[in-house]
C-alpha positions in Angstrom: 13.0 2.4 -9.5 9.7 1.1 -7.8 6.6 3.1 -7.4 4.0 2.2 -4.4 0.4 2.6 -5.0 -2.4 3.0 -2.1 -5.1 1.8 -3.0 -8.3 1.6 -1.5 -12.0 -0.3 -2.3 -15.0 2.0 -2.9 -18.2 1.5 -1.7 -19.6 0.1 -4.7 -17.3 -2.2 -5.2 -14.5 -0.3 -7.4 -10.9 0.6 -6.8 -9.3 4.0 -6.4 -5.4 3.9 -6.9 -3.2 6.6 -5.9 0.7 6.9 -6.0 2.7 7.9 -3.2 5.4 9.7 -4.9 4.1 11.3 -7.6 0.4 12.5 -8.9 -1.0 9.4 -11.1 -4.3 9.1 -9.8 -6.8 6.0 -11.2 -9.5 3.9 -10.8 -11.0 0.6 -12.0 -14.4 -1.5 -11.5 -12.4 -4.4 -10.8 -9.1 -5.5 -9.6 -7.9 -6.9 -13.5 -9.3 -3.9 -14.3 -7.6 -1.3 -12.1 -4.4 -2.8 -12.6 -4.5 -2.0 -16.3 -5.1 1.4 -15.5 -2.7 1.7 -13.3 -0.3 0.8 -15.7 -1.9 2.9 -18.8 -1.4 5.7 -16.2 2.4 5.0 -15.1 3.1 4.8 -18.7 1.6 8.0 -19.6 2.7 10.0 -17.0 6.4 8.5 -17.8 6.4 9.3 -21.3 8.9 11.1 -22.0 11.1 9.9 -19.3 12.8 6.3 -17.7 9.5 4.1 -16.5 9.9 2.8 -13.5 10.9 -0.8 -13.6 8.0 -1.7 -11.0 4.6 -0.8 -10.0 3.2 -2.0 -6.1 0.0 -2.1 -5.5 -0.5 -1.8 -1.9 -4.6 -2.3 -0.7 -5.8 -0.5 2.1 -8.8 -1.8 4.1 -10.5 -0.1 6.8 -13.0 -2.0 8.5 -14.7 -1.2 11.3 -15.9 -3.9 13.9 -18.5 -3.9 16.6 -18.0 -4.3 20.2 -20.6 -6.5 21.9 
């Protein structure tokens, strides 16, 4: 079983994670470190059940560009 992640760049700089098929929600300051919360989180919300055998991180950007 794979889950899918969306995740999208704040602002500031920091990433939000959020899974598409179940509610694990997370964040991290930098990419290293929003991937090992992303895994602290599958593995805590799977703890008493089969893990999932992969995690895919899938970045969203949204940029806007000007017309001249």
């Amino acid at each position: 079983m794979e889950i899918v992640f969306s995740i999208t760049q704040e602002t500031d700089g920091g990433f939000v994670a959020e899974c598409l098929s179940h509610d694990i929600f997370t964040q991290g300051d930098t990419w290293d470190g929003l991937r090992t919360n992303v895994k602290e989180a599958v593995s805590a919300y799977f703890i008493d059940q089969p893990k999932p055998s992969a995690i895919r991180l899938h970045l969203v950007r949204d940029e806007v560009l000007a017309v001249a």
